[in-house]
C-alpha positions in Angstrom: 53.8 59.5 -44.4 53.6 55.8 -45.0 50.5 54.1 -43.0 50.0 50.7 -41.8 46.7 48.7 -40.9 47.0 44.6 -39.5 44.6 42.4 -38.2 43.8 39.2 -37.2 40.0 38.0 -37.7 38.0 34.6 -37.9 36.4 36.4 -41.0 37.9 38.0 -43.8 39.6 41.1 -42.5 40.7 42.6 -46.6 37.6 45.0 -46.8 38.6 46.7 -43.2 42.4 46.5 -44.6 41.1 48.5 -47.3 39.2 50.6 -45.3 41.9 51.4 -43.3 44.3 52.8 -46.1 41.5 55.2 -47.1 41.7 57.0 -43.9 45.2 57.0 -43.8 45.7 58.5 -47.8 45.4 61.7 -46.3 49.0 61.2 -44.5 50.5 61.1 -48.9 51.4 58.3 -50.7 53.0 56.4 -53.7 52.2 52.7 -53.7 49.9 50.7 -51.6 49.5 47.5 -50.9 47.8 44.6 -48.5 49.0 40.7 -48.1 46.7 38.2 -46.6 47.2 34.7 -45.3 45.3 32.7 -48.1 45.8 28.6 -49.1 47.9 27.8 -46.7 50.6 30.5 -48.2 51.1 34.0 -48.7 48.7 36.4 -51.2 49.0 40.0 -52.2 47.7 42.5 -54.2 50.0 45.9 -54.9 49.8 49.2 -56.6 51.0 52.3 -57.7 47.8 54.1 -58.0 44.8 55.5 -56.0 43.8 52.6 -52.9 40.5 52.6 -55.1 42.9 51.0 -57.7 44.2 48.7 -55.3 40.5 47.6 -54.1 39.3 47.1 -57.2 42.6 44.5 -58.1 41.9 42.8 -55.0 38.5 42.2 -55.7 39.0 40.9 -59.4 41.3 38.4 -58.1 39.5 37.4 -54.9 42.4 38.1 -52.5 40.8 37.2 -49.1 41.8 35.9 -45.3 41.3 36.0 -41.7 45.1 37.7 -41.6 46.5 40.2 -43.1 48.5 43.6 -43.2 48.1 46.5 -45.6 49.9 49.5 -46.4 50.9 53.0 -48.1 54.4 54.1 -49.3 56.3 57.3 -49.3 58.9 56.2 -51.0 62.1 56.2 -49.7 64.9 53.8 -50.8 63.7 53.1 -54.4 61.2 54.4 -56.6 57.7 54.1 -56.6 57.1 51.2 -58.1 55.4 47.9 -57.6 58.3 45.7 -57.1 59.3 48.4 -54.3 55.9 48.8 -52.7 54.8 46.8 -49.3 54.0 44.4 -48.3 57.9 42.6 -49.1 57.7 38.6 -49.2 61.0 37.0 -48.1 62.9 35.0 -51.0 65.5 32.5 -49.7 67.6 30.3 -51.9 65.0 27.8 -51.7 62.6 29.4 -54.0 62.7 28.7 -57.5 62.6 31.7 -60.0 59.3 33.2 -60.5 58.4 32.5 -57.8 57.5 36.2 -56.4 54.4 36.7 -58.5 51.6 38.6 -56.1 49.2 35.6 -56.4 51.6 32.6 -56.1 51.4 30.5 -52.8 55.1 31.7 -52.2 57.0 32.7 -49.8 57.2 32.7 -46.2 57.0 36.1 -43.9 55.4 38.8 -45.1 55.7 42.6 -43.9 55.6 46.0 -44.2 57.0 48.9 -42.5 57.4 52.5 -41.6 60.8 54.4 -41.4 64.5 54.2 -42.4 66.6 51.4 -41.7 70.1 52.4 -40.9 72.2 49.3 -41.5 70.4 48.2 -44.5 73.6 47.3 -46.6 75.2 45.7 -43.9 72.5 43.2 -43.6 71.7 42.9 -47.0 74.9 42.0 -47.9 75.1 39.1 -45.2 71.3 38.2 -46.2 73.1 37.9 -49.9 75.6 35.6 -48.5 73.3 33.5 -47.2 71.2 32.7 -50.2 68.4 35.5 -49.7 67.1 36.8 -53.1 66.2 40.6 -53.4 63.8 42.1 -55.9 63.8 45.6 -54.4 65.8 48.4 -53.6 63.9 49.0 -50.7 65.4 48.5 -46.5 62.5 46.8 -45.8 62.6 44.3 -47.4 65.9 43.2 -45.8 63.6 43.1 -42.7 61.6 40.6 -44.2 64.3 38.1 -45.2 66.2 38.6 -41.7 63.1 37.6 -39.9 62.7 34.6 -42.2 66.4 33.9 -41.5 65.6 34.3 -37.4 62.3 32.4 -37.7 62.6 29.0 -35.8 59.0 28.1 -35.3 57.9 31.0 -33.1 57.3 34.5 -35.2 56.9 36.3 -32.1 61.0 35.3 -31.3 62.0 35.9 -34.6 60.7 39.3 -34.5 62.4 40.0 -30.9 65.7 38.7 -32.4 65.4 40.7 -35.5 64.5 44.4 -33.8 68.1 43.9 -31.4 69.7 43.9 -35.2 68.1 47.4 -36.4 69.4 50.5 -36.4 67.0 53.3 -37.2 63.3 54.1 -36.8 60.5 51.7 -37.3 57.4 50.1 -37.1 56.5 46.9 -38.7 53.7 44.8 -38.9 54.5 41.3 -39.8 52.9 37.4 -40.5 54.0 34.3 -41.5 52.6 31.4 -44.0 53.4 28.5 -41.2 51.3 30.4 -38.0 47.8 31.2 -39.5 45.9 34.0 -37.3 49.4 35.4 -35.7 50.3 38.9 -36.7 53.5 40.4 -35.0 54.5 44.0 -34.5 57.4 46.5 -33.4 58.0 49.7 -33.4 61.0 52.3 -32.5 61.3 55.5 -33.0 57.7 55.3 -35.6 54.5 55.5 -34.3 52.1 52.0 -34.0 48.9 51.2 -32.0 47.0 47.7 -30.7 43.3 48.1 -31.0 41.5 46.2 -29.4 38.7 43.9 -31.4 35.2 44.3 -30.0 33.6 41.2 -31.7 34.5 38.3 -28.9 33.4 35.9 -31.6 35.8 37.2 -34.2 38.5 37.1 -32.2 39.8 40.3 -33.6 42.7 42.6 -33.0 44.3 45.1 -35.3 47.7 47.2 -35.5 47.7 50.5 -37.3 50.2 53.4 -37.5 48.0 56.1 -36.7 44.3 55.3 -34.7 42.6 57.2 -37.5 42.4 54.5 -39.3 40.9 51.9 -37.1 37.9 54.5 -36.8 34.7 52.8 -36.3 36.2 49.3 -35.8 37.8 49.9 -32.4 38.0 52.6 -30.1 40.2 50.8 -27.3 43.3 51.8 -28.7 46.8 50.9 -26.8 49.6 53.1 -27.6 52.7 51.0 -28.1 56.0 52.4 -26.7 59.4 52.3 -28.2 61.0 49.1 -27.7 57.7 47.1 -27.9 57.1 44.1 -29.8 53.5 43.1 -29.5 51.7 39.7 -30.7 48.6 39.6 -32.5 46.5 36.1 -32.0 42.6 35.3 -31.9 41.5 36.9 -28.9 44.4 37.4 -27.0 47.8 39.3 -27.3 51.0 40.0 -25.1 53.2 43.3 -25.6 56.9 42.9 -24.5 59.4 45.2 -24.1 62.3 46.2 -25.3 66.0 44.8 -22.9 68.3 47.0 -21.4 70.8 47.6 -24.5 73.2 47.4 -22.0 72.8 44.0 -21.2 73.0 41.9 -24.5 71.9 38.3 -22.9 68.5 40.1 -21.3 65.1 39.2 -22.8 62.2 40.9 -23.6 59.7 40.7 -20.7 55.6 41.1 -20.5 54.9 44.5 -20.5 51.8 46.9 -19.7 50.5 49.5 -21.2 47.3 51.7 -20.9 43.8 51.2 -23.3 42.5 54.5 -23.7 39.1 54.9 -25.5 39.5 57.2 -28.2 37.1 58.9 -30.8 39.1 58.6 -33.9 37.9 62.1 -35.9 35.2 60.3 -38.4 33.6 63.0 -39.5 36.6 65.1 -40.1 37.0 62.8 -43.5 33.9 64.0 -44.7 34.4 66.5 -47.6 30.8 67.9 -47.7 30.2 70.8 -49.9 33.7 71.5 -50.3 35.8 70.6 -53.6 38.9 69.6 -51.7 39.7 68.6 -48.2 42.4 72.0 -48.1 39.6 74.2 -48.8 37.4 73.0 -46.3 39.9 73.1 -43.5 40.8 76.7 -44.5 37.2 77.4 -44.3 37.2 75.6 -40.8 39.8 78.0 -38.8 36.7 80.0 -37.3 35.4 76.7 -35.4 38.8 75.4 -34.8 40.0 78.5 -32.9 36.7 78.7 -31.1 37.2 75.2 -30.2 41.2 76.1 -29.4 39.9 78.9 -27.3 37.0 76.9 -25.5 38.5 76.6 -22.3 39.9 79.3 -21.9 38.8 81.8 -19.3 41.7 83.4 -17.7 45.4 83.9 -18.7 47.1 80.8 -16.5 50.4 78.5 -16.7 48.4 75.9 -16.0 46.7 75.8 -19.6 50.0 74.4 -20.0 49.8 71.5 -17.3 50.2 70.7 -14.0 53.4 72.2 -12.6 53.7 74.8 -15.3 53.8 77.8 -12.9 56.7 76.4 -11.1 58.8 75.6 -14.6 57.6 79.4 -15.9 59.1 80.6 -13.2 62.6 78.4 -12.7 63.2 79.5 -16.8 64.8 82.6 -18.2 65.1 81.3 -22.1 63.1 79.8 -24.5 64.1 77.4 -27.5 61.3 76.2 -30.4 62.3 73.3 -32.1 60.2 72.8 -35.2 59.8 71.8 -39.1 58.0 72.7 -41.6 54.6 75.2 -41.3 55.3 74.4 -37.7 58.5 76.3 -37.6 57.0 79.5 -39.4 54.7 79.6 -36.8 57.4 79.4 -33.4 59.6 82.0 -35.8 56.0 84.3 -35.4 56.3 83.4 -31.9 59.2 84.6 -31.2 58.3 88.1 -32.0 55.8 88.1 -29.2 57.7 86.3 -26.8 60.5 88.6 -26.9 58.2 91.7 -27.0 55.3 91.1 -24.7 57.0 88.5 -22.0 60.1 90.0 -22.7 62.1 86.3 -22.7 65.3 85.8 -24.8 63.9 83.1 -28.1 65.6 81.1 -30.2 63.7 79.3 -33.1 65.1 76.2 -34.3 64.3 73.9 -37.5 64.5 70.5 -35.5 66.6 68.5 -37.8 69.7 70.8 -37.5 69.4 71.5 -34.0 69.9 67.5 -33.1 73.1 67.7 -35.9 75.3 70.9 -34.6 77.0 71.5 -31.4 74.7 74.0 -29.1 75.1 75.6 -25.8 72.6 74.2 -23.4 71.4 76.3 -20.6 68.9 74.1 -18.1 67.2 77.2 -17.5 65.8 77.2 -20.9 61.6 75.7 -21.7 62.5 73.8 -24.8 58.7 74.1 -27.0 58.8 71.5 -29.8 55.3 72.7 -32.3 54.0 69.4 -34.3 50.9 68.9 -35.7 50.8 65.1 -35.7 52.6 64.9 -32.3 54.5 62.3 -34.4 57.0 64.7 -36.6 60.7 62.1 -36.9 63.1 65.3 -36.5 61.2 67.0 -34.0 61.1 64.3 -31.5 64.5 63.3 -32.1 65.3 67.0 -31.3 63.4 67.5 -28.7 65.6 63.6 -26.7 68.7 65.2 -28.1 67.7 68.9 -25.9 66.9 66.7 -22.7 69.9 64.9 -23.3 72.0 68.2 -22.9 70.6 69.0 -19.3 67.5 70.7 -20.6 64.5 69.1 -18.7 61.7 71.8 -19.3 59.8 70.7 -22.0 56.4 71.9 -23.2 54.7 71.0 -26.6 51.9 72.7 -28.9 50.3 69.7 -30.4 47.0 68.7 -31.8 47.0 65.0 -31.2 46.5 64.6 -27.4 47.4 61.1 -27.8 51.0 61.2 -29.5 54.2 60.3 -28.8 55.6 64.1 -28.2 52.9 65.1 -26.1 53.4 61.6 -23.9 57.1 62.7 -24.3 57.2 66.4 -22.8 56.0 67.5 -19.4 53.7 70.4 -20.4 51.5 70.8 -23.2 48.5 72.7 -25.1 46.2 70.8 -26.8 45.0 72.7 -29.8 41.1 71.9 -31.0 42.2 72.3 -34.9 40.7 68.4 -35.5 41.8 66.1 -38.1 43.7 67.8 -41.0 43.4 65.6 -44.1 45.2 68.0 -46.6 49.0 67.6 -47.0 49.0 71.8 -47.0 48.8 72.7 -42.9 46.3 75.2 -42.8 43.9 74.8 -39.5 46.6 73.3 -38.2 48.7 76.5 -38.2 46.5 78.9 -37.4 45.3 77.2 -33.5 49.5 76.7 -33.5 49.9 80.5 -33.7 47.0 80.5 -31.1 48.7 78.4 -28.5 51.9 80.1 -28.8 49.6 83.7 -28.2 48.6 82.0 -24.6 51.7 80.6 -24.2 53.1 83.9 -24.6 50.1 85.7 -21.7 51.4 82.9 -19.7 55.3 83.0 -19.5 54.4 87.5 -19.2 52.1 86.7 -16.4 54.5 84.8 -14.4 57.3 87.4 -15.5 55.4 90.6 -14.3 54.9 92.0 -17.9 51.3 91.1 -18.2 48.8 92.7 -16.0 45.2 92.9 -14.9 44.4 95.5 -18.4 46.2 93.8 -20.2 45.1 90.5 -19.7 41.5 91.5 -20.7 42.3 92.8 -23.7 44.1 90.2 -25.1 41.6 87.9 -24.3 39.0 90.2 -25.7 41.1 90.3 -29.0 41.4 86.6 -28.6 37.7 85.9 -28.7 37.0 87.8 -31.5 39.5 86.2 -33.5 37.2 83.3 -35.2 34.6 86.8 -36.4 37.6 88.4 -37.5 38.5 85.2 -39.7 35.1 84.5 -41.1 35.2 88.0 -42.8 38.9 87.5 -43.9 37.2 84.8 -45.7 34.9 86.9 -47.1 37.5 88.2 -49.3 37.8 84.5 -51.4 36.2 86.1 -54.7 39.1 89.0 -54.9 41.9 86.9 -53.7 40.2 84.0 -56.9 40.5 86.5 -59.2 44.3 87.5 -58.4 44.6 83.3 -58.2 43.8 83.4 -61.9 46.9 85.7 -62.2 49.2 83.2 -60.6 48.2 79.8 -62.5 50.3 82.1 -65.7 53.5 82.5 -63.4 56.8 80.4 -62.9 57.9 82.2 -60.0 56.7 84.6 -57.0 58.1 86.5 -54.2 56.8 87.3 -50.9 57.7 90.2 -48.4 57.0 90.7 -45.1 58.3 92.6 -42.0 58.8 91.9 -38.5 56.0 89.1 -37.1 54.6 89.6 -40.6 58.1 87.8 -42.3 57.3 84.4 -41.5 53.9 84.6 -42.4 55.3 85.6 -46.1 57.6 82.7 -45.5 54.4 80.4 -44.8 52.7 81.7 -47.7 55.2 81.5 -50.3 55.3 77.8 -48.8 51.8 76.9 -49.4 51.9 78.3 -52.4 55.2 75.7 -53.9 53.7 72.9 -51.9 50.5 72.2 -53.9 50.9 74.7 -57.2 54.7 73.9 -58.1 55.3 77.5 -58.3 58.9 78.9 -57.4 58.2 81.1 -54.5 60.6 82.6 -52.3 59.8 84.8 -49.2 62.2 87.9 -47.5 62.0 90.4 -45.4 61.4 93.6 -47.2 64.2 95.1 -46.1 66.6 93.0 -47.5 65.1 93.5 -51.3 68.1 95.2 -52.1 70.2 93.2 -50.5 70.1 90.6 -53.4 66.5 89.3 -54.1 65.3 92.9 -56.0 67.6 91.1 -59.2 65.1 88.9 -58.9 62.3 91.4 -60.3 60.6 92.0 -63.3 56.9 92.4 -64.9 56.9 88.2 -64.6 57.2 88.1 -61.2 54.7 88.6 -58.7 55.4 90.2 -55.5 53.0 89.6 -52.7 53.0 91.7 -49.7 51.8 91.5 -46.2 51.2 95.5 -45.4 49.5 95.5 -41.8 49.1 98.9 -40.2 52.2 98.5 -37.5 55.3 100.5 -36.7 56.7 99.0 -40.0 54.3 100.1 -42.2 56.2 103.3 -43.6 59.4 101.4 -44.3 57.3 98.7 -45.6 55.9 101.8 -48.6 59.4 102.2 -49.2 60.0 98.7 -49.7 57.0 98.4 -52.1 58.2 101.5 -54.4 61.4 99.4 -55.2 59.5 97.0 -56.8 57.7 99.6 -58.5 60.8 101.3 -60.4 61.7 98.2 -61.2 58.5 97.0 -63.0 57.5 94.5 -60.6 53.9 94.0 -59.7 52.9 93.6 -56.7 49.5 91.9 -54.8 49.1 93.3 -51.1 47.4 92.6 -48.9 46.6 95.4 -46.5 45.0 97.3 -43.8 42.3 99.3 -44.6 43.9 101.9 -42.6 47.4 102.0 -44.5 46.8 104.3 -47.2 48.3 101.8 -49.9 46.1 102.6 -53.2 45.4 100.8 -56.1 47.1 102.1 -59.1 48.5 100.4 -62.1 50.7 97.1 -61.3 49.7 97.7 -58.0 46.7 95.7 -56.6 45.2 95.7 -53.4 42.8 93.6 -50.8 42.1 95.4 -48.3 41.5 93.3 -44.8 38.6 94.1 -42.8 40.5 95.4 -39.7 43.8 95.7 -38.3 44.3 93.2 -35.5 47.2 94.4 -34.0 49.9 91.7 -32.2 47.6 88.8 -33.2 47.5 90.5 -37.0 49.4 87.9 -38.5 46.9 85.2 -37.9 44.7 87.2 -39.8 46.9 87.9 -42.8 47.7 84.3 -43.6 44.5 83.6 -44.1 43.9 85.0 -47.9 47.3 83.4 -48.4 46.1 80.4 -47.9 43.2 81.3 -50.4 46.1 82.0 -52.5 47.5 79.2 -52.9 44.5 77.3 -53.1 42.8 78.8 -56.0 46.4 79.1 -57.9 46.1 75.5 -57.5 43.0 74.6 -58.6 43.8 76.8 -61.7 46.6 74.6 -62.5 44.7 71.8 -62.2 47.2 69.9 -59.3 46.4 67.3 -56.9 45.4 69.8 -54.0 45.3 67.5 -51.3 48.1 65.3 -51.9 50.9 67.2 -53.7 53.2 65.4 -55.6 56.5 64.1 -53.4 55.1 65.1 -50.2 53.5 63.2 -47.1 51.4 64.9 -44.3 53.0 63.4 -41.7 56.8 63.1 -41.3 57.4 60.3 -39.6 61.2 59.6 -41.0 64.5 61.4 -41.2 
């Protein structure tokens, strides 16, 4: 979602600004924008285009300075549109009209921010009241002007007074035109980083919203903590932290926190042959499993942490709280947690669970699934479980560094590196691989998983990234049916059992980045409702594995038949399922068994991808929609 990038420098810090919102477009965006202490005032460039745009604008009118912030929108309150994009310039009474223009030595904070500010209204209309002028529709920039309103010399108070007033989640990077070199941050509830400046000389430090995109500038990266306000000067900084709420006259003390050295994924942002970044991580999921796999050599708790054995064995429930991709892949996992380690699951999309009354059971593991590690509605789920009594937590993330892995008390690290496309693809598939082990694990400690079994499961395992590279074999048939789709309006998926929310996943990827209406449902409920839905238009796809469904699945497919649908399945080559007119057919290379549906979204993926491309849509950054959800 939205991305930030701050520094402070001796030199001019735009072109690493810049550079920063390159590596974070991948997150989605509407607007960017950067702001630099220039002249003794404030300076900015903004846009609603490409961050190319936006470099280019900056460098025709020689925007420049030692401090400065930068960032990309999702928009939220108000349209995409330059008046609403960051960074927001406060505008008290004082200011004569006019006097917002991007290049005018105006103004006196400048910031920019990530999230949703609750009590927006509230302030804005006492900001009003006191002679504040507004020229967006945007909560931040009510930030801005209650900052200026706070500011009494000393930025770094201003923003500490400020943050106590906010209700919501947010991260903010902020400057102002009377403290040259000072950069002020804060987050809660939003993700934000230090890094540390290498160049003693420069005197350089630098805030970001994801450590991405300080790659190659810094790799001593200090994960802030909700609650911290953190000061940016040359060559030195102080983080404070947030007061006991519960105390109103308490002030924010020094605080701590650990550098890590990390090796922001560089090379992940190189496209190489590929024509989009979606492609290229489909066409990674062999390595990324490998990599998932790695270290694994026996079935154990503890590929789940330290301690995991004694919570596997205290629990008798599981609960997946998810969004998204993420929650089509805990919905497969509950098929083979309730089947192989024989444990009661309940799948959950995260941002109802927090809203509706639950019964909590302390002997439930409470999994949260997340890409990022950073997912708003996720986390907030996962506080609002632990807040019921239920202290078992265990996450399957692929950022070892994020907030919901430093959150829960057990996790997996998957290997699926940096996923630049908006569509989750990698991402889903080493998901879906965790949740397998996680699934070994919990049997193991149950008594449902022994020495046979173990082996060949792992066996199975091993052979997984060979069994996806000649899935991907398949890309010329599954192209061809592709150049049936970019023609359609509308498409339907079925699936049974496990194989269900892998229809639900496809018919996903294929809305997210071709626009087409797509609906996925099990195939037995066709005729409950959704066979009204059929005619010669609409393309069924089908997920036809050879399993104990398979028959019922036929029966399912001949519905469509009668009724003139045609259908695009993808199947077993030991199923028996024919080609025959308005019946097409890819077969897979082998049936996988329980880990099957890994396999078969695969070619949905393809899918969507070539559908796509036929239709000639932005592939890697759909329209409306941001790669990581940081915000309710």
């Amino acid at each position: 979602m939205c991305g930030i990038v701050a520094a402070v420098s001796t030199g001019d810090i735009v072109p690493l600004l810049v550079e920063g919102l390159k590596r974070l477009e991948y997150r989605g965006y509407d607007s960017c924008g950067v702001a630099v202490h220039q002249h003794g005032g404030l300076r900015r460039a903004r846009s609603t285009a490409r961050v190319a745009e936006l470099e280019a604008g900056i460098a025709a009118d020689g925007v420049a300075g030692g401090t400065g912030i930068a960032h990309t929108r999702w928009a939220t309150h108000g349209a995409p549109a330059v008046h609403n994009a960051h960074p927001h310039f406060s505008h008290g009474a004082f200011q004569p009209e006019g006097a917002d223009a991007d290049t005018a030595a105006t103004g006196r904070v400048a910031l920019v921010h990530n999230g949703i500010i609750e009590n927006h209204d509230e302030l804005r209309a006492e900001l009003q009241a006191r002679g504040y002028r507004f020229v967006s529709q945007t909560d931040t920039e009510v930030i801005a002007h209650l900052v200026d309103h706070l500011y009494d010399g000393d930025l770094l108070e201003a923003v500490q007074a400020a943050v106590r007033r906010l209700h919501g989640a947010f991260a903010i990077a902020v400057f102002c035109r009377d403290e040259p070199h000072r950069v002020v941050g804060a987050r809660e509830g939003s993700p934000l980083v230090l890094g540390l400046g290498r160049d003693a000389r420069a005197g350089e430090h630098f805030l970001a919203s994801d450590a991405m995109a300080l790659a190659g500038v810094t790799d001593q990266i200090v994960y802030l903590e909700d609650g911290d306000v953190v000061d940016l000067q040359l060559g030195k900084h102080w983080i404070t932290a947030r007061p006991d709420p519960a105390q109103p006259a308490s002030r924010f003390e020094p605080a701590s926190r650990p550098v890590r050295t990390v090796q922001a994924h560089t090379a992940a942002a190189e496209l190489g042959p590929y024509r989009h970044y979606m492609q290229k991580e489909i066409f990674e999921q062999p390595r990324a499993i490998a990599d998932t796999l790695d270290a694994v050599q026996s079935i154990s708790p503890e590929l789940f942490g330290d301690g995991a054995w004694r919570v596997f064995k205290e629990v008798d429930r599981v609960l997946i709280l998810a969004c998204g991709t993420s929650y089509y892949s805990g919905s497969v996992a509950k098929y083979w947690l309730e089947s192989l380690a024989r444990i009661p699951t309940s799948v959950e999309i995260a941002s109802e669970y927090r809203y509706r009354d639950s019964v909590p059971d302390p002997r439930t593991l409470v999994v949260t699934i997340t890409q990022s590690g950073e997912t708003a509605d996720t986390l907030a789920a996962l506080k609002h479980a632990r807040r019921l009594g239920m202290a078992h937590t265990l996450t399957i993330c692929n950022v070892a560094t994020s907030a919901m892995v430093r959150e829960c008390a057990q996790a997996f690290i998957t290997r699926a590196g940096a996923e630049i496309g908006v569509a989750s693809t990698k991402a889903f598939t080493t998901q879906l691989v965790g949740l397998f082990l996680l699934t070994l694990a919990l049997a193991q400690v149950r008594g449902h998983l022994d020495d046979a079994a173990e082996a060949r499961h792992l066996k199975d395992l091993r052979h997984l990234p060979v069994a996806v590279q000649a899935v991907l074999a398949l890309e010329p048939q599954v192209i061809a049916w592709a150049e049936v789709f970019t023609r359609k309006d509308n498409a339907l998926f079925l699936g049974r059992g496990p194989h269900y929310p892998i229809a639900l996943e496809g018919a996903l990827k294929l809305k997210e980045i071709s626009y087409i209406h797509a609906e996925a449902y099990p195939a037995g409920e066709l005729k409950h409702g959704p066979l009204a839905l059929v005619t010669a238009d609409m393309p069924v796809v089908t997920v036809a594995p050879n399993d104990a469904l398979l028959e019922k699945l036929k029966s399912n497919l001949q519905e469509v038949r009668a009724r003139g649908g045609e259908l695009f399945v993808f199947a077993d080559a030991d199923t028996h399922i024919a080609p025959s007119d308005g019946l097409h057919v890819i077969r897979m290379p082998e049936h996988y068994g329980v880990l099957s549906p890994i396999l078969h979204v695969v070619p949905l993926q393809l899918l969507a991808y070539h559908t796509a491309v036929g239709r000639g849509t932005d592939v890697d950054k759909p329209r409306n929609l941001a790669k990581s959800v940081t915000v309710e």
